[in-house]
N, C-alpha and C positions, 0 to 999 in steps of 0.2 A: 504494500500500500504506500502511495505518494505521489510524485513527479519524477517521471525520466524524461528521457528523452534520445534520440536516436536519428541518425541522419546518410542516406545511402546517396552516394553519387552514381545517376543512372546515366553519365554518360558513357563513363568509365567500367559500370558495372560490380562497384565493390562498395566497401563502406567507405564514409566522409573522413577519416582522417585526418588529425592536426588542424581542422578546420575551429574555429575560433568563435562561442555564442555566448551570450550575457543573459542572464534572468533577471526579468526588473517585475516588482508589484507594479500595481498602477493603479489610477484612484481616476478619475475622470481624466485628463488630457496629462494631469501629473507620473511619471514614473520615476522610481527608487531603483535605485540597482541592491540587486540580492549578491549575485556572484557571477564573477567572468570565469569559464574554463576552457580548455582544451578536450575535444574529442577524442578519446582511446582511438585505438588500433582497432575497434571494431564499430566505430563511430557512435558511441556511445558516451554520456556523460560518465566522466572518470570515477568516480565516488559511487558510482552503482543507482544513488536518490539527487535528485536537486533537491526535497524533502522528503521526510521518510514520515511517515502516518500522524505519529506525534506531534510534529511540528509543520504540515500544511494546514494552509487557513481557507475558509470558503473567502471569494474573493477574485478579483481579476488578474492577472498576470501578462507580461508579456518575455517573448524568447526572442535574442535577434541572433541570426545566425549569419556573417558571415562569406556569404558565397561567392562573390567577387574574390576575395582574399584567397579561397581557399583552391579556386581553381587557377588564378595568376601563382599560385606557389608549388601547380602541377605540372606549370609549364604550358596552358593552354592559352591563345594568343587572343584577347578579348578586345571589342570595340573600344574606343574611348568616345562618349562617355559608355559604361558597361550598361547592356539592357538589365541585368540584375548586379546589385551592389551588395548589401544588405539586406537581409528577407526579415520582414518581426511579422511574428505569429502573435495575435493578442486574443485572449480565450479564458475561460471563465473555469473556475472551482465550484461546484453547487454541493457536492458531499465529500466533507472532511474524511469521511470511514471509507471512499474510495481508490484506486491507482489514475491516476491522470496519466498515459504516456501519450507525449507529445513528437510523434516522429516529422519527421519533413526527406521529402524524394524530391532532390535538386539535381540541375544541369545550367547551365550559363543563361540559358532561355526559358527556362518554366520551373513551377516548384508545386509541390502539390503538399496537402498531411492530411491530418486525419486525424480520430479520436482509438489510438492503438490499447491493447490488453498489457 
């Protein structure tokens, strides 16, 4: 139970890697920053939880991931200005006694997520 999150690069076909996301609360237009990490080796938040049951709140959140960076650090050769830069996911908490994972499936051109298990 809590917040993960997980991030696959479908251009390449493998997980996001060393790719770079921030967790911020958010309160109407205001956002906090929770924590900046690095994506594992299997593009997954390093820590296992962004929160772990105890300590998520009901409440709004936002996730920015990234994805300009992480694909100019692949070696792939991007427009300037980049058609995607930074992706933020902004999504809501409704039950505290739940798993929130918050995946995202990027490529330099689209990004899709979803509400994962």
């Amino acid at each position: 139970m809590g917040l993960s999150t997980h991030v696959l690069d479908t251009m390449h076909g493998c997980p996001a890697a060393g790719m770079q996301v921030a967790l911020y609360t958010t309160q109407g237009e205001q956002a906090t920053l929770v924590k900046s990490f690095t994506l594992n080796h299997d593009g997954r938040n390093p820590d296992g939880m962004l929160y772990d049951h105890a300590s998520l709140r009901k409440g709004t959140y936002r996730l920015v991931f990234d994805v300009a960076g992480y694909f100019q650090a692949k070696g792939v050769q991007l427009p300037e200005p980049n058609f995607l830069n930074k992706v933020s996911l902004d999504f809501g908490v409704a039950h505290e006694d739940q798993h929130y994972h918050v995946p995202l499936l990027a490529s330099p051109w689209s990004y899709s997520t979803y509400r994962g298990s």
